[in-house]
N, C-alpha and C positions, 0 to 999 in steps of 0.2 A: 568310056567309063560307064558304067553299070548303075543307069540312075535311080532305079529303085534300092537298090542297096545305098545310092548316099542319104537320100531322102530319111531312109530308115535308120542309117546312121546319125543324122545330123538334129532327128525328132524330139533327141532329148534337150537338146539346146534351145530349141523353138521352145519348147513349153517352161522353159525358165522365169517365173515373174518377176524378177530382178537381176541385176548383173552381177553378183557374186554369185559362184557356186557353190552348191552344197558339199562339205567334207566328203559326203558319199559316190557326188558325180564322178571322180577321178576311176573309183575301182569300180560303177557301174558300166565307166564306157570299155575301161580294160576288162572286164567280161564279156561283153555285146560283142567286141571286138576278137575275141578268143573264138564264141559259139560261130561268128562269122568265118574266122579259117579254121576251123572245125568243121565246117559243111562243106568247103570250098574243096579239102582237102580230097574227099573221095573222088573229085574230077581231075586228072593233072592236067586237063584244059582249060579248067577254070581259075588256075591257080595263075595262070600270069595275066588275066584281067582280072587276079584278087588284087595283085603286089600294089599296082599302081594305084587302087582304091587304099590301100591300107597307108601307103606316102602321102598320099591327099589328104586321108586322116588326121596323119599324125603332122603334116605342118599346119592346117583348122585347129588342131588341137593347141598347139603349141602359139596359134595366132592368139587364140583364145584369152590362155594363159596369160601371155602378152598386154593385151589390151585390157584385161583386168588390172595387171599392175599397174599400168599407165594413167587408169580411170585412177587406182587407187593414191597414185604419184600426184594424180594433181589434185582429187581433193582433200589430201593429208595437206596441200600447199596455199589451198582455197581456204580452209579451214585455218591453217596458222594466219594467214594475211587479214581475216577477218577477227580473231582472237588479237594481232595486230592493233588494226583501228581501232577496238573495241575500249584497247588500254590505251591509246590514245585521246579518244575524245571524250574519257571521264574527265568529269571537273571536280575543281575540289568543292565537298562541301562545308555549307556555312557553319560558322564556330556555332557551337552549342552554349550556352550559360555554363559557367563552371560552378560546381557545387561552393555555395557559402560557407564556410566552417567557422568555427571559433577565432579559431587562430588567422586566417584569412579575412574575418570582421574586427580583429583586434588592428590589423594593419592597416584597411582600407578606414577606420576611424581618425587613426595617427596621421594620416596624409592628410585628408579632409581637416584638417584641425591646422597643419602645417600650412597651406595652400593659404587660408581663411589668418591665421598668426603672421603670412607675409605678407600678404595685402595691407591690414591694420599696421604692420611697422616697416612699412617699405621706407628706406633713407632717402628712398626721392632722388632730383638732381642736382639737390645741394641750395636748390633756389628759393627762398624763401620773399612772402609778401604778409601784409593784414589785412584781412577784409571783415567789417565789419565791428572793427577794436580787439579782435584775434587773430595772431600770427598761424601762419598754412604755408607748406611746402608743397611743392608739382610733384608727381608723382614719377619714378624713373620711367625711360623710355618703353619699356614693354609693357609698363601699365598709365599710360595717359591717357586712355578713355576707356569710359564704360565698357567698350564692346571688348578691350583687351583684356578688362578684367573679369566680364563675365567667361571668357571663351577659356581661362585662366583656370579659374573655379570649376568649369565642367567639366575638369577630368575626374575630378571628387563627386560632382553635384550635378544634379539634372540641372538643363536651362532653365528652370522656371525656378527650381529651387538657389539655383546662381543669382537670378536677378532680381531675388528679393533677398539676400544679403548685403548684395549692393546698395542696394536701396534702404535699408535698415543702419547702412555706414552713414558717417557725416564728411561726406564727401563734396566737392562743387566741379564746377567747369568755369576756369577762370582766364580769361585771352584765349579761349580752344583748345586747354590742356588741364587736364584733371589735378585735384588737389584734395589734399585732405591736412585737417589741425596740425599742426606742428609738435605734437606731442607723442609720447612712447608710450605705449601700453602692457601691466603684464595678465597673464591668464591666472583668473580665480578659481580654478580648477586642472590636475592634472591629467587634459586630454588625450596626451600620448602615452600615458598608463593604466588609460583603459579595461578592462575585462569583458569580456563576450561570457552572460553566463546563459545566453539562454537564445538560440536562436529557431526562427520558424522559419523554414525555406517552400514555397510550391516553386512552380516554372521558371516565372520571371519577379516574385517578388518575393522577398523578406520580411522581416520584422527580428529587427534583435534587441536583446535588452542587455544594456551596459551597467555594469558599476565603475561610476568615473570618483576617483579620489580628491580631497580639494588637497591643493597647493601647501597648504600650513603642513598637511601631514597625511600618512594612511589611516588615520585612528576615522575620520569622517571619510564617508562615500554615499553619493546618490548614486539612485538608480532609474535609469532612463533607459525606453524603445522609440526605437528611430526606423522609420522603415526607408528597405533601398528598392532599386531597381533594376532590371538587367536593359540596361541602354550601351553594347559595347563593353561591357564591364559592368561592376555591378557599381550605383551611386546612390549616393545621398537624396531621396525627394522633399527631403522635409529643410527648414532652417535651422539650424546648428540654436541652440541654446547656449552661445560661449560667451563665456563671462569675461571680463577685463577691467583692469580697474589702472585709473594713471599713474606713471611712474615720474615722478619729478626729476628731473634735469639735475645731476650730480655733477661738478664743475674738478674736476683730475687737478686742476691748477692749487695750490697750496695756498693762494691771493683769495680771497671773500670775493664771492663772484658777483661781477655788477647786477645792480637791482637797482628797481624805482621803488621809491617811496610811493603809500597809496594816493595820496595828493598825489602825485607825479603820474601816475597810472591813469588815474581816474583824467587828469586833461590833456595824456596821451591818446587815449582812446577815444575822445572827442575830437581831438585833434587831427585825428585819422581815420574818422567817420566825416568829418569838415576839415578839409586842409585851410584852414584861414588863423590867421594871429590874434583874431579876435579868446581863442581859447589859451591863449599862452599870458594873458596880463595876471599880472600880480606874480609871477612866479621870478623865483630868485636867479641872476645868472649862475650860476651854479648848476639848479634844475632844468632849465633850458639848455647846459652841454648836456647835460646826461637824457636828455630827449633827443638832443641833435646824435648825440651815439646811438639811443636805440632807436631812432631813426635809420641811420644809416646801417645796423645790422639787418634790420631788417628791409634791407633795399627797395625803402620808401622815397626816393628820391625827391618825389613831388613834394612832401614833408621838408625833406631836407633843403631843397631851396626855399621854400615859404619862410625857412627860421633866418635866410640871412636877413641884414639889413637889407633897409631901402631908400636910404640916404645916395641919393646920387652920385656923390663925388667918391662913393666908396664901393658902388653895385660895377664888379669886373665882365660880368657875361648875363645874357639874358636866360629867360625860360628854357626858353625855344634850343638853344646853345646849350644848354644846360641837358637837355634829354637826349642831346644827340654826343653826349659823353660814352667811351665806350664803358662797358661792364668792369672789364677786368681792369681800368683805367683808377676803378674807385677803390680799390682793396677787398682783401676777403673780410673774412670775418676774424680769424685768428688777427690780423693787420691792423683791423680796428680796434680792436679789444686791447693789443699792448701797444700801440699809440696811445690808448684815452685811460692806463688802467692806472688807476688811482684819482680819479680827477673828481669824484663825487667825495672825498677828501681835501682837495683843495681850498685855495684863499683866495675869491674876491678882489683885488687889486684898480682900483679905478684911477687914473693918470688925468684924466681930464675930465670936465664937460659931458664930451661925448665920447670920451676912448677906457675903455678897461681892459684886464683879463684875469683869467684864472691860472691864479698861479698851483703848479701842484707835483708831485715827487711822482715820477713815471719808475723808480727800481733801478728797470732794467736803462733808460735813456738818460736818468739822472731827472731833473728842473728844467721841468717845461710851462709854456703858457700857451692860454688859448681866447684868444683875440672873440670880445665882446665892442660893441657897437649902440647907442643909444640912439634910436630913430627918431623925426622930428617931433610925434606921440610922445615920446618922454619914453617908453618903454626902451631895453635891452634886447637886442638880438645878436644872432651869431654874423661875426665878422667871414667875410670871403677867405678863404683857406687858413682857418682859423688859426692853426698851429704852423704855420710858415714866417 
């Protein structure tokens, strides 16, 4: 083969400065290649060591061709696999604050208010004691300590702003489980009918101004700015200024619901500040059941044994025996109420010395009585299971 003629053929290849070719290379080599058996042609000696220069050509050429596509085969396939990863190892990103609006600040007011409304009237577990000459309930199980009440609160309220509500409650920790007064409260403002009339949004904080309605009516409304936060959502950093005022115990029962007398009250609550009998002299058997009942609703137990006697020959179990009574052994509440209802009604009845009782019309059980006891003091106490 004729190696100046390939050299000169293959020259336009060499000077390529990339691996794709130019639109033009195609029809410049099929000219180069024309003028070559164009010249060849005047010799017919020279024409059979053109043929096999021209096959050589044309399978270069066609190699060419070839390993272009293949180049371009794989990095079409380079290129998808790395577009590939590329959607793979995006992560998602972090939530942005959602825009505050009106109607968005009207709702996250109402829940804040809601959240803050169950706390203050949680029904507890039913269990009630006094401390201090005022009755308190435990709080129900998902809120018996502070830290379940703050974590509670924070889906409304920043931490900080959680745990100065709490704190602002009249709350205690009583045997290692939270409490709070035994009373119901209602709202002196309608929180959850709120208005958003005015809000300022930057990044991550707010300030919005509400017209809250009061309770009696819409004809009155304040106007108050609260400012929130974007912590996860957007919350309350400040303490709610929410009003409540006490709702008194309404009795569903058609019977006049047992009460003390303020004498009765008044040496109740000494009584239960000092469990001693020293606070119960001079009081009538009479008022002494109707403590030993609100005694035992209020499952005072330590109260409630101090009232029986202590006359020996009549004392059936001791302290100690006595605390290790079970709960549900001693009745609920509903059980003691129509057991003893009517009895601050009753009559007095003294048979002996040392033996009385109160006689009194129970309704629903008919005439019952409930066994008093004169101690060697001279005073009246409650007889061991007094109505047996």
């Amino acid at each position: 083969m004729n190696e100046k003629f390939n050299d000169d053929f293959l020259q336009s290849l060499k000077k390529r400065p990339d691996l794709a070719p130019r639109k033009e290379f195609k029809q410049e080599l099929k000219t180069k290649l024309l003028n070559e058996m164009s010249d060849t042609e005047k010799s017919r000696g020279k024409m059979r060591s053109l043929v096999p220069n021209i096959l050589a050509a044309a399978f270069i050429l066609a190699g060419v061709f070839l390993t272009f596509e293949l180049i371009g085969i794989g990095r079409d396939g380079q290129n998808a696999s790395r577009e590939q990863d590329s959607i793979e190892q995006v992560e998602p990103t972090s939530q942005e604050p959602t825009e505050l609006d009106e109607s968005t600040a009207d709702k996250l007011i109402g829940e804040a208010f809601s959240r803050y409304d169950h706390i203050l009237n949680d029904e507890g577990t039913g269990e009630t004691f006094i401390f201090e000459g005022k009755p308190y309930r435990y709080m129900s199980g998902e809120l018996d300590s502070k830290e379940k009440v703050i974590r509670y609160l924070s889906e409304s309220f920043t931490p900080d702003a959680a745990e100065k509500l709490i704190g602002d409650l009249p709350f205690i920790t009583f045997k290692g489980k939270l409490a709070q007064p035994d009373v119901s409260y209602e709202p002196g403002q309608l929180w959850t009918a709120t208005t958003a009339i005015k809000v300022r949004t930057s990044e991550t904080m707010s300030d919005v101004t509400y017209e809250i309605p009061v309770s009696e009516g819409y004809q009155k409304a304040s106007v108050q700015t609260f400012r929130l936060l974007y912590d996860d959502g957007w919350k309350f950093s400040v303490v709610m200024p929410f009003s409540f005022r006490k709702v008194e115990k309404v009795e569903t029962d058609s019977r006049s619901p047992f009460t003390l007398t303020q004498e009765e009250k008044d040496a109740y609550q000494e009584f239960s500040e000092d469990p001693t009998e020293v606070h119960l002299k001079g009081l009538s058997p009479i008022s002494l059941a109707k403590l030993y009942v609100q005694a035992s609703l209020d499952e005072r137990y330590d109260l409630v044994y101090e009232m029986y006697t202590d006359r020996p020959d009549y004392i059936r179990w001791t302290k100690e025996e006595d605390e290790e009574i079970p709960k549900t052994d001693r009745g609920t509440k509903e059980n003691i109420l129509n057991t003893f209802k009517g009895i601050e009604n009753g009559e007095f009845i003294q048979t002996s010395d040392i033996d009385g009782y109160i006689k009194y019309d129970n309704v629903g059980e008919g005439t019952m009585g409930f066994q008093m006891i004169k101690d060697e003091d001279g005073y009246w106490s409650v007889g061991f299971m007094p109505t047996q």
